[in-house]
N, C-alpha and C positions, 0 to 999 in steps of 0.2 A: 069290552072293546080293547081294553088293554091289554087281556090276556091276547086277542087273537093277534095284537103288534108284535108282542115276543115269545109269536110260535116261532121254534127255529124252522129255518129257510129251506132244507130238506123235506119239509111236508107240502112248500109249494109245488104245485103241477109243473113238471118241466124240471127242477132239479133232485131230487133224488137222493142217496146219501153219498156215492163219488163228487159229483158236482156240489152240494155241501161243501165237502171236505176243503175245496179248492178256493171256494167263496170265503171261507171261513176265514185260510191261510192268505189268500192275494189280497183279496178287499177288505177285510177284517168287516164279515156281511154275513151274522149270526144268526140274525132273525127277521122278521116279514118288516119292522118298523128302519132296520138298521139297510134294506134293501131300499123302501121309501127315502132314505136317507142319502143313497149313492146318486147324486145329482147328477145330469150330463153336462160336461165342459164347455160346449157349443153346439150348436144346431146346421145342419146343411139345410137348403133351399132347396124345397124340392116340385115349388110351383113353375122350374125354367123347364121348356119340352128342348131338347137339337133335333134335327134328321140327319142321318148317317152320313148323308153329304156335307154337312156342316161339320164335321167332327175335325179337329186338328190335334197336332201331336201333342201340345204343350198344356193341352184343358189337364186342368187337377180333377175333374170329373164330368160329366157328362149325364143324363138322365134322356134315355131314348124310349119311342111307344113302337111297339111292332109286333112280329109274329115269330115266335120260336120254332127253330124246325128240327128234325129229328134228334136225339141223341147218341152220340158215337163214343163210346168204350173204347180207349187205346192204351196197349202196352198191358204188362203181366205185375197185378202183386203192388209191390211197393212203388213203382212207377208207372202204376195206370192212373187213366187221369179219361176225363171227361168233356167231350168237346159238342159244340150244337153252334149252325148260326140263326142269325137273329136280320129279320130283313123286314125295312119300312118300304114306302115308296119310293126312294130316293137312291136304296141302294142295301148291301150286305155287310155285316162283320162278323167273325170268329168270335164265339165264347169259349172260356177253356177254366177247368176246373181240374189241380189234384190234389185235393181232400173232400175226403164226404161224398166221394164218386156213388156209392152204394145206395144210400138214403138221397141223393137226389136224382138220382136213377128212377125212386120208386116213387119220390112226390111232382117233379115238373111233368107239363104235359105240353108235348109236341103239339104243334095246331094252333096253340092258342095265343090270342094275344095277351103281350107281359107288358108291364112298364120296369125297362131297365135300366138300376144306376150301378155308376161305376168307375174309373177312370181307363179311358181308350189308350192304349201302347199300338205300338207299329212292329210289327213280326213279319217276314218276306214281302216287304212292300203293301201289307195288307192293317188294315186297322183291329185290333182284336180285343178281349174284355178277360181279364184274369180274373176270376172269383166274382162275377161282378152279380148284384142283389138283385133277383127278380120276383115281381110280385104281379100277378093276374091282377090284366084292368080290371076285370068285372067288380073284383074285391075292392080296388082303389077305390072305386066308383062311389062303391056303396059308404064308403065314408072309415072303413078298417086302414086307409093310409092318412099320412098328415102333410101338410103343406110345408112344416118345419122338423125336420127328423132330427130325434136329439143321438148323440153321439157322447157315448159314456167309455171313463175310462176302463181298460180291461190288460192283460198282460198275454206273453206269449202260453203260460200254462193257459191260462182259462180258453185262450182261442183255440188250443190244439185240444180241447174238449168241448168245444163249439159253443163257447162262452163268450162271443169275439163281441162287439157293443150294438151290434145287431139282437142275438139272441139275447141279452141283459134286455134292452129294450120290450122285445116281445114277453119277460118276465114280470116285466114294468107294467104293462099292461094286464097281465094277467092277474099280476097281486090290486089295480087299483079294480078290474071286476068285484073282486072279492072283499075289499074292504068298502066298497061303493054304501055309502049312507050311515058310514058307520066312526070314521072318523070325530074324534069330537071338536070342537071349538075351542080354540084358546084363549080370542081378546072378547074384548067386553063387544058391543053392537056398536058402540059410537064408535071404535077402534077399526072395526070392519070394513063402517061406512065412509070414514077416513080414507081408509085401504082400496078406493075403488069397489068399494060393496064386496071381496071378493071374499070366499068362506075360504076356510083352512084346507077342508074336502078341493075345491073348483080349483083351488093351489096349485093341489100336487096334481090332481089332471091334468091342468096347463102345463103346469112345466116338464111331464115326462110323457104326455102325448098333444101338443100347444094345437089351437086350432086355427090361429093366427097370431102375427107381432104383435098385436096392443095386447091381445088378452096375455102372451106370454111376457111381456113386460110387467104386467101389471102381477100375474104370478110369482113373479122373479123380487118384484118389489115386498111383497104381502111377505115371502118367507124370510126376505133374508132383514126386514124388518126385524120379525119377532122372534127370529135367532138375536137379533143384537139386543130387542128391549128387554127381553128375558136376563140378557146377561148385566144390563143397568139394571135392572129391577134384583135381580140378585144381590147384587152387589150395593143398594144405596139403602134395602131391606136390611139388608144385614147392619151396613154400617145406624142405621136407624135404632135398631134393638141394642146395638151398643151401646149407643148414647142412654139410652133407660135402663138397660139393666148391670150395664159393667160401669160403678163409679169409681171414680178414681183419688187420687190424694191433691188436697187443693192448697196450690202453693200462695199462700195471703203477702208474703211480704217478697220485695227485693231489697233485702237487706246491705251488710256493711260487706260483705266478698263479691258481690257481687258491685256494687257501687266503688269499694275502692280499687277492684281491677278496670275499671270501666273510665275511673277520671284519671287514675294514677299509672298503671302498667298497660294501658292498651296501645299494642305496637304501631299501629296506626289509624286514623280518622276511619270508621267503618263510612261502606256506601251509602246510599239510598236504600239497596234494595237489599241489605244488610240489617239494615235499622227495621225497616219493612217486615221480613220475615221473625226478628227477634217479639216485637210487638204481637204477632200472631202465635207464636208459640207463647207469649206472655199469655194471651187472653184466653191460648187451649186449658195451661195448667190452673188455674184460678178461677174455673169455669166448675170444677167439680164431676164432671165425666173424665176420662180417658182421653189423655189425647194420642193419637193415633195421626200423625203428619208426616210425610212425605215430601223432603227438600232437596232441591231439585239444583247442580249449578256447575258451570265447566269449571274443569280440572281451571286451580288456580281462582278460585273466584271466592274463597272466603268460609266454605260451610264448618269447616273444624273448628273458627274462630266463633260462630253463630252458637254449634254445639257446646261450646265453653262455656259461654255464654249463660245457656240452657242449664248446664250443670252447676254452676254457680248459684240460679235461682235456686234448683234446689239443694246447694247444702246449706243458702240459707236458710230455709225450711225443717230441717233436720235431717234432710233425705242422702243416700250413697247415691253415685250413678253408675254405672257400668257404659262402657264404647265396644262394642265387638266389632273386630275386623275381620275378615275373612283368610288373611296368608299371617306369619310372623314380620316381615320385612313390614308391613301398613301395621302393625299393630305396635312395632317398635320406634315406627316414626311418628304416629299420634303421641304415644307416650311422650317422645322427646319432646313433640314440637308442645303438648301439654305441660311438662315440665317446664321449658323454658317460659311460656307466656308467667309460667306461676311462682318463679326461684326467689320472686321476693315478697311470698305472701304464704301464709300458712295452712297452705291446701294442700294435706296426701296423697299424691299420683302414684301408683305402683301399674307395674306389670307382669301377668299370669300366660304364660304360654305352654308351648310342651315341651319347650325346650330350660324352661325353668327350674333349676337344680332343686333337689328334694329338703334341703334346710332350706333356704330361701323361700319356697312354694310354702312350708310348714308355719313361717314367720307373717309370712303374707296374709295365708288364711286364718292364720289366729287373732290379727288387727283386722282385717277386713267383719270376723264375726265379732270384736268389738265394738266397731264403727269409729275405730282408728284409720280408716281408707278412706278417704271420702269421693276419690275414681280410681275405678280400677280400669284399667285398657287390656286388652286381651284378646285370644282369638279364642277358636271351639273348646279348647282345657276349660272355659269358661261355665262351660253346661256342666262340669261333673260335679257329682251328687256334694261331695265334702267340698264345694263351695259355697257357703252359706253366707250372708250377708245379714249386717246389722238393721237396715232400715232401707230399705231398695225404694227407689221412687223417679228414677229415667231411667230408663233402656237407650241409647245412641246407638245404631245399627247402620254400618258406614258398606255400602256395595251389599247389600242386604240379597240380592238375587242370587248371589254367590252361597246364602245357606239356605237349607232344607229348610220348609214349613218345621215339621216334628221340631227339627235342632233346637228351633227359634223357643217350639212350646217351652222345651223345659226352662231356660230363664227365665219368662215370665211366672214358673213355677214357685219361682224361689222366690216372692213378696205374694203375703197374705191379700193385699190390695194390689189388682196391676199396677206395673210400674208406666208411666204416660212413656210412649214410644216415637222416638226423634227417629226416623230412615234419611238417612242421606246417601244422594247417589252421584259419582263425580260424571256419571254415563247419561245423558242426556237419552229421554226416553220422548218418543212421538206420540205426540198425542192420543193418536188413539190408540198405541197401545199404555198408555197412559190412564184411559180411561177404562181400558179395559182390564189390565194388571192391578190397578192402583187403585180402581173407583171407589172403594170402602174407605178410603183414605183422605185428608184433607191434605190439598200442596200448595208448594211454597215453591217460588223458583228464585233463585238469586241469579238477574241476569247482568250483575254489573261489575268487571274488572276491578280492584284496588287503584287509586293511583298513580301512575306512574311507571305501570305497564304496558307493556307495546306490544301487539299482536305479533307471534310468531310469524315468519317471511317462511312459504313452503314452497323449493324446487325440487321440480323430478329431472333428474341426471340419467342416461343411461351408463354402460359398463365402457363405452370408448373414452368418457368422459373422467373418469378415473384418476387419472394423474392430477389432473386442472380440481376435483372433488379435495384432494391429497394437499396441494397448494391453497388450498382456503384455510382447510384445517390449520396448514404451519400458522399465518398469518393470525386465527383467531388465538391462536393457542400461544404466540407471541403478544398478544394484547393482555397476555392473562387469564384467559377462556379455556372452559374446558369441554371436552367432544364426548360424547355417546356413540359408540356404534354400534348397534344391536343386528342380529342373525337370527334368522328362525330356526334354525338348530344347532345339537351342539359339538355332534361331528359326525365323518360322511356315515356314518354305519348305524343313522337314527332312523327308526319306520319309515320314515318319509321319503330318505334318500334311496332307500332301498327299492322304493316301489317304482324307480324310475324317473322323478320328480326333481329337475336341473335347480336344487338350492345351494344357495352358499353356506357353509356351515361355519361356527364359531373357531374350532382350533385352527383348522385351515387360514382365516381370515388375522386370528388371532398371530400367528407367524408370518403374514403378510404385513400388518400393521406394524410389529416388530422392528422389520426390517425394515421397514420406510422411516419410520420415527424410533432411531435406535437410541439406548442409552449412551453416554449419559446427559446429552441432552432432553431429552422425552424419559417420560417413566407412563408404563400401561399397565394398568391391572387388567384382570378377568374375574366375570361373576357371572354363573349358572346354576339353574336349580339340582345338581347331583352335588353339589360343594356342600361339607357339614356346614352347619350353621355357626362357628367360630371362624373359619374360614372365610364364609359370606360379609360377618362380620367385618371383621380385617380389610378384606378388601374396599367396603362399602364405607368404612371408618377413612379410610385412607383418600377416596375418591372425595369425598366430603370435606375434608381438610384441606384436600388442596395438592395434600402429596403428586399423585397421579395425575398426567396431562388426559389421557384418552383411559374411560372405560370401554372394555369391549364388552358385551354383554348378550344372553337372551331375554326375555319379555320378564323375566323375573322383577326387569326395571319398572313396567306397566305402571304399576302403583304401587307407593308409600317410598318412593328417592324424590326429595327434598332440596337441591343443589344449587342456590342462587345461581353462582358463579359458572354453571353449564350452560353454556351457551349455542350449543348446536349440538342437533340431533340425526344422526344416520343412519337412515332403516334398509339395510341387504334386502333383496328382494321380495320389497315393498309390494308387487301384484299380489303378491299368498298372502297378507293379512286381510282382514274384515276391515269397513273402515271406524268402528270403534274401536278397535284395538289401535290400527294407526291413528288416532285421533289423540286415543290414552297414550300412546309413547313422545305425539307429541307435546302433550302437557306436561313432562318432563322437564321442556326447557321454555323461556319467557318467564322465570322465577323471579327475576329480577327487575333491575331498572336497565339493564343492556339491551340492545337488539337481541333479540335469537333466532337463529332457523334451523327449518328442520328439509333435509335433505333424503329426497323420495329414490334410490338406485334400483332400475329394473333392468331386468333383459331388456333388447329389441324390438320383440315382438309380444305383443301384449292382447288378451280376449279382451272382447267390449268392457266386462264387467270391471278385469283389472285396470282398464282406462279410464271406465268414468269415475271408480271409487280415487285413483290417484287424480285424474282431472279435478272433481270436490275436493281433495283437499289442498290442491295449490288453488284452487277458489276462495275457498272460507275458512273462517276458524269459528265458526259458529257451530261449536255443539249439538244444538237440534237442528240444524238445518240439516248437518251431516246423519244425525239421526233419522231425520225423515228419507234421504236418501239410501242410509242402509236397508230401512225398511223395504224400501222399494227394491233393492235390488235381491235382497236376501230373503225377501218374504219375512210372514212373523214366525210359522216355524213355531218354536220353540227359543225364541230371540234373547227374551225376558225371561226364561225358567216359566212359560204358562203353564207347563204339568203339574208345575207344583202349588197353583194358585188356588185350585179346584176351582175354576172356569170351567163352563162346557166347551166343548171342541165346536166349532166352526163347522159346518158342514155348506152353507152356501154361502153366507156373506163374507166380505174380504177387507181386511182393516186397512187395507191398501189402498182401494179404488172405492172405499161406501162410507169414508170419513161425514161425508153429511150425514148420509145416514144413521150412521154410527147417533151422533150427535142430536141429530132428533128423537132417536131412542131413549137417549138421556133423557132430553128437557121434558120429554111425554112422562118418562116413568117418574120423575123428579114431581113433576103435577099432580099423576096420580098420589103419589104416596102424600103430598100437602091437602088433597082433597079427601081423600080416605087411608090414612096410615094401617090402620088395619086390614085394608082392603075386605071390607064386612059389607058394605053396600053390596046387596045380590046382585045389582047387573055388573059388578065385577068378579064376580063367582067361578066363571070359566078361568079369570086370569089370576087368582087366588088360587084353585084348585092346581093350576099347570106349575105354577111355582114352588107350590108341596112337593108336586114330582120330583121338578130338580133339587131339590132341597132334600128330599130324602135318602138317608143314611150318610149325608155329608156331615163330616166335624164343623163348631162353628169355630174355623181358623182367623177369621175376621179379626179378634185381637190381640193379632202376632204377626200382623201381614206387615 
């Protein structure tokens, strides 16, 4: 049966090797199983009758029963085209066809009665049918029509080769003849009988020829179920076999660095949910497996201190750690902010970048393989081969989405024992895709501010507003405060500008600001990603000290700029970000114990989308709330880096709208695996077997996620 899912789709009746070719490229729809797979987006109704006298201009479609009458051939060649009416009791309308004049020329037959759908237009005062679908009652009758016509996507190639989501359908149908009785079973019987009794086979029936709404409901439910449980069961299998077969190094004591940073140098009273999290990473590493955790907490909420934390236990233990950051700017600020928690305790923090000069890099790694380092921060230079490490025993992996699975392997390469792996992310992720990116993982969320900070205040300004934007700025920047103003580019002549696309860009803005806040009262820097990295420096040195009233900046700011004393945030045309990114620009400012705010400048005129992402953020400052609404807006996509998770791709369910779902998936596969970890009981045989599938020739990436 498996062989005949991936016959490729050219030896189905109907496509061919042209029509292939086009399937292959538009749909990426290779083979008989990958065709089962191309679900229809929605369903028309096709239980409603009109008569021609009921027809009005404004119906989106209409479905009439009558009588076709002759066939009339007009015009030469490239603009002949095909015309016939269509007459009930009630009255007549014009059908008009120009494509596929020739081949329906030779299949309709005049005389008879059709049932035709379609949507009616008005042409010389007359009601008429362009292209519209006709099918011989007698065939309706006999049960070859359905009450719910599913409607699949298709493009303009596949239509102009009469691939339109009509004839995909009629494919649909032809491939489930042919696989009829032969499909096999995925869940176990009790999972079925759960399911509305409904088999895997009765499924895909329903859902690409339905015989009515409950049965197609309950179709709809049955797959996109065991699309999601498949992918829990994947993912808590795996994280399962971890725990047994990958041990890890077990940290027995919290010794004297970690106790005397904790009563003596801790810069402030950690939270609740600070203390919370530290405790659970205490009980992963001392547990003897692999800990493999997932901390989770908005910009400004404490997790680098948690991570310290983390690293501490283990060099009391005798263990190095490593912190990989994803840019140099976040891996030069961990360091700092590392260093200072540590300048009066005798813990070695260095830094490994690529920008790190070749004596320095030589000194670094020659203490680092004596286990004279005891953290090293760094970004990807991190993976290369001649880094070796004296005794590895945390990974800290901060915005971890940001690197490739592979990258990840090769550090854990470098410790004969994995090293127990800390993820932290300042990006708040939605739950389901939470569960769905992450489920191998244990999480932790720290949802609790430090004290003594105040929620960022977010207004959206437009461009008349300007000057009055300019007048706040004087005013903060007189109390002592300093501004951020960020650009999405960094002048007019960047892709973006060029394609046509009204943004404000950095130099431009940068000589505006200039000239409103001139020296020598005001002093502005500028920082973007095309500035060497001693230049970035400098500037970023300068804005931090204090020097510099107003940064202008691009997103280079996003993450790892540290600035108590910033105190408001201005984003240029605020519609063109996503709203994690503006979410991340504004954890920027609220460092402190001042007020801050972050200031949203858009055009006039704004899409739905750029409304509601700026509407949520002068709403909340709640991270996953804003989360759950990116999702929603943005779709999952590729939100999170899921290419890289080795997840299966989605084909009907939607982490959007089937969060329950989702979630019952879970708690069933979570049972299962407490009830039979091996899944060895035969009447779970089908859903053991189906799992192999997915499972096979996948790397187990599971302890490096």
């Amino acid at each position: 049966m498996q062989d005949l899912l991936r016959t490729p789709i050219e030896f189905l009746k109907g496509v061919g090797p042209q029509r292939a070719a086009l399937l292959r490229t538009e749909l990426d729809v290779h083979t008989y199983d990958d065709l089962l797979q191309h679900f229809p987006f929605r369903y028309v109704d096709r239980t409603c009758f009109h008569t021609i006298k009921e027809l009005q201009e404004n119906m989106p479609q209409a479905q009439l029963r009558g009588t076709l009458g002759p066939l009339r051939a007009v015009g030469e060649k490239q603009r002949r085209r095909l015309t016939a009416s269509f007459a009930d009791a009630t009255g007549t309308v014009e059908l008009v066809w120009f494509k596929g004049v020739r081949w329906l020329q030779a299949s309709l037959k005049p005389g008879q009665e059709y049932i035709l759908f379609g949507k009616p237009s008005v042409f010389n005062g007359r009601f008429n049918f362009p292209h519209p679908e006709l099918d011989l009652a007698a065939s309706w009758e006999q049960g070859l029509g359905t009450a719910l016509r599913p409607v699949y996507h298709t493009t303009e190639k596949l239509t102009a080769k009469g691939l339109g989501s009509r004839a995909i359908w009629n494919l649909q149908r032809t491939l489930l003849v042919q696989v009829e009785g032969l499909l096999q079973e995925t869940l176990s019987n009790e999972l079925v009988e759960w399911l509305s009794g409904m088999s895997r086979e009765e499924a895909y029936r329903q859902v690409h020829a339905p015989q009515d709404q409950t049965k197609l409901d309950a179709a709809i439910r049955r797959l996109k179920f065991e699309e999601l449980f498949f992918i829990q069961l994947l993912l808590l299998k795996q994280k399962q076999e971890l725990q047994k077969r990958i041990r890890g190094n077990v940290f027995q004591q919290v010794g004297e660095h970690f106790n005397t940073f904790y009563k003596e140098h801790l810069p402030f009273e950690l939270t609740g949910a600070q203390k919370r999290v530290v405790k659970e990473i205490r009980k992963d590493m001392v547990g003897g497996g692999q800990m493999n955790r997932l901390v989770q907490g908005d910009v400004g909420s404490g997790k680098t201190l948690v991570g310290l934390l983390s690293m501490l236990i283990a060099l009391d233990n005798g263990f190095q750690s490593v912190l990989m950051a994803p840019t140099e700017i976040l891996a030069q600020q961990h360091c700092a902010t590392l260093s200072r928690f540590l300048e009066n305790m005798p813990v070695a923090v260095r830094l490994l970048t690529g920008s790190t000069k070749a004596a320095e890099r030589k000194s670094i790694l020659k203490a680092l393989r004596a286990g004279e380092v005891h953290i090293i921060v760094g970004t990807h230079a991190l993976l290369e081969d001649r880094v070796v490490f004296h005794r590895l025993g945390l990974a800290v992996i901060d915005e971890q989405h940001r690197f490739g699975v592979a990258q990840r392997a090769r550090l854990w390469a470098k410790s004969a024992v994995p090293p127990h792996v800390l993820v932290m992310t300042a990006t708040p992720i939605p739950r389901t895709l939470a569960m769905t990116l992450y489920g191998d993982l244990d999480t932790s969320v720290i949802d609790e501010l430090p004290p003594g900070r105040k929620p960022v205040r977010t207004e959206h300004r437009n461009d008349g507003s300007r000057n009055a934007v300019f007048g706040f700025l004087e005013k903060e920047i007189e109390k002592g405060r300093q501004v951020y103003v960020v650009y999405p580019l960094i002048e007019e002549g960047d892709p973006a500008k060029m394609q046509g696309m009204e943004l404000k860009d950095l130099m431009d803005g940068f000589e505006s600001i200039t000239r409103r806040f001139p020296l020598p009262k005001y002093a502005v820097s500028m920082l973007h990603g095309r500035m060497d990295q001693v230049t970035k420096d400098y500037e970023m040195a300068r804005f931090k000290n204090g020097e510099t009233n107003i940064l202008v900046a691009t997103t280079v700011i996003e993450v790892g700029v540290d600035v108590p004393n910033a105190s408001v945030m201005v984003i240029e045309n605020a519609e063109r970000f996503g709203l994690s990114q503006l979410h991340q620009l504004r954890g920027r400012v609220g460092r402190g114990a001042d007020q801050s705010f972050c200031i949203l400048m858009s055009g006039d005129k704004l899409g739905n989308d750029a409304r509601s992402r700026i509407d949520t953020m002068v709403r909340t400052n709640d991270g996953f709330l804003i989360a759950e609404e990116d999702l929603r807006l943005r779709g999952p996509g590729d939100m999170m880096g899921t290419q890289q998770s080795g997840i299966p791709e989605l084909h009907i369910a939607d982490l959007i709208t089937d969060v329950n779902l989702l979630q019952q998936a879970r708690q069933v596969a979570l049972r299962l695996l407490e009830l039979d970890p091996a899944l060895s009981d035969p009447k779970h045989a089908p859903i053991a077997r189906t799992l192999q599938g997915i499972r096979a020739g996948r790397p187990l990436w599971g302890r490096i996620s």
